[in-house]
C-alpha positions as CSV (number, residue, x, y, z in Angstrom):
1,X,24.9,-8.2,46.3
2,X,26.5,-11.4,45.7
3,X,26.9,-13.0,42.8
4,X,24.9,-16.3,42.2
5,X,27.3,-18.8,43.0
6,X,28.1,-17.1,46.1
7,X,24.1,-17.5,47.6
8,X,23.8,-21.2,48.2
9,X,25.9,-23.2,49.3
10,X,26.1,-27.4,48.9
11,X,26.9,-29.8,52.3
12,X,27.4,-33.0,51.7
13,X,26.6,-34.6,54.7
14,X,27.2,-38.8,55.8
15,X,25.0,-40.3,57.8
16,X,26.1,-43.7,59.8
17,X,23.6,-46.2,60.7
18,X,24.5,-48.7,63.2
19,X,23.1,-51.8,63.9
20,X,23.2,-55.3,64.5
21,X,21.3,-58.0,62.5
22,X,19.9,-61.5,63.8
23,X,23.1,-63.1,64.3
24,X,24.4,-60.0,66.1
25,X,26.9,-59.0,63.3
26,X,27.4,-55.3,63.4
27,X,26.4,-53.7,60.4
28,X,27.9,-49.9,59.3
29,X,25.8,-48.3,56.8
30,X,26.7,-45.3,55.2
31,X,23.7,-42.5,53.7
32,X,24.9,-39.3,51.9
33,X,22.6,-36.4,51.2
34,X,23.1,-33.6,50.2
35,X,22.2,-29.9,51.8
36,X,21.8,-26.7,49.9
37,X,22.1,-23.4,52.0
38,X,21.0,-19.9,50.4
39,X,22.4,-16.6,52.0
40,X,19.7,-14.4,54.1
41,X,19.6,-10.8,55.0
42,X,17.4,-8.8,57.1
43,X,16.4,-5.7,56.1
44,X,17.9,-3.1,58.4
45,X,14.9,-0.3,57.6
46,X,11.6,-1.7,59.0
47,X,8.5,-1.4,56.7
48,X,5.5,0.7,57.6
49,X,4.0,-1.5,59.9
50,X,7.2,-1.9,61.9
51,X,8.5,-5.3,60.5
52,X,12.1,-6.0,59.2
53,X,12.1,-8.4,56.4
54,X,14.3,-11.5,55.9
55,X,15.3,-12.0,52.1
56,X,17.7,-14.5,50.5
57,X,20.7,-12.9,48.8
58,X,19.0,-13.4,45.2
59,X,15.3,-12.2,46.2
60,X,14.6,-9.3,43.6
61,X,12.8,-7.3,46.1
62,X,15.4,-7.2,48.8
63,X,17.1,-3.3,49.3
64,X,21.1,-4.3,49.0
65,X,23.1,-5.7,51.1
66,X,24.3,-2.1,52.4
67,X,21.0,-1.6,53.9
68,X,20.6,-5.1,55.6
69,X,22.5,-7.4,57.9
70,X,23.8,-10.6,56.9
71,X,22.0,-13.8,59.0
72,X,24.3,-16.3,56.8
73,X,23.6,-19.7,55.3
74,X,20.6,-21.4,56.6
75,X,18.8,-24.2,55.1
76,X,14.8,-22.6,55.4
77,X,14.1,-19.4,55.9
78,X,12.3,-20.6,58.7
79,X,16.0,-20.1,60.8
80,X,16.8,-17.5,59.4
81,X,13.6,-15.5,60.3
82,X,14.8,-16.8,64.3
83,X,18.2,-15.6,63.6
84,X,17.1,-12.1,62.7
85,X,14.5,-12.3,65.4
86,X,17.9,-11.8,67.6
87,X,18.5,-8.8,65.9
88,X,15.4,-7.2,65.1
89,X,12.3,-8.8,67.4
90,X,9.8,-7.7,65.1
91,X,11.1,-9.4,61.9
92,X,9.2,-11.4,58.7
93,X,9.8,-13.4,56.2
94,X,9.3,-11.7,52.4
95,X,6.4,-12.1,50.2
96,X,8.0,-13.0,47.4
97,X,11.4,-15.1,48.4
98,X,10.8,-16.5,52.4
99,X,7.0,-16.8,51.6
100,X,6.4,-19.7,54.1
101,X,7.9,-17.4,56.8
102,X,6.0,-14.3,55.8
103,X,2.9,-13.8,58.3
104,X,2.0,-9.8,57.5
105,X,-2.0,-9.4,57.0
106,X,-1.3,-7.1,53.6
107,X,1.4,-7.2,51.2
């Protein structure tokens, strides 16, 4: 597994807005935000009823990353769970770490 520093990672990102005001001046304005990415796996051994869950690289509950495939940084687990989708059709998100992806009728 990776180490904590290595699961999420930080984008700064610049947004420009351009416009023009009343007089027709062009105006630049500049908006930074900020990003943060965590690391997702999919879990290469499908549970009993056939799915193949997506964890982040810090989730307690996932089974090593020697027994899933790496999906790489996303920003909700929301694309991640499409990115393993690719891989493994039948795919959900994790109880416990890509909850708002996780759509299983039992636990």
């Amino acid at each position: 597994m990776p180490t904590e520093s290595d699961t999420n990672l930080t984008i700064g990102i610049i947004e420009y807005l351009l416009q023009f005001d009343r007089s027709n001046v062009f105006i630049q304005e500049y908006y930074y935000s900020e990003v943060i990415m965590s690391l997702f796996y999919v879990d290469k051994n499908a549970q009993d009823n056939g799915d193949h869950e997506i964890h982040t690289a810090t989730c307690s509950h996932s089974p090593g990353s020697k027994n899933c495939d790496a999906l790489g940084y996303h920003t909700a687990c929301s694309t991640a769970l499409e990115a393993a989708k690719k891989i493994y059709p039948q795919s959900n998100g994790c109880y416990y770490c890509s909850y708002s992806s996780y759509t299983s009728e039992s636990k």
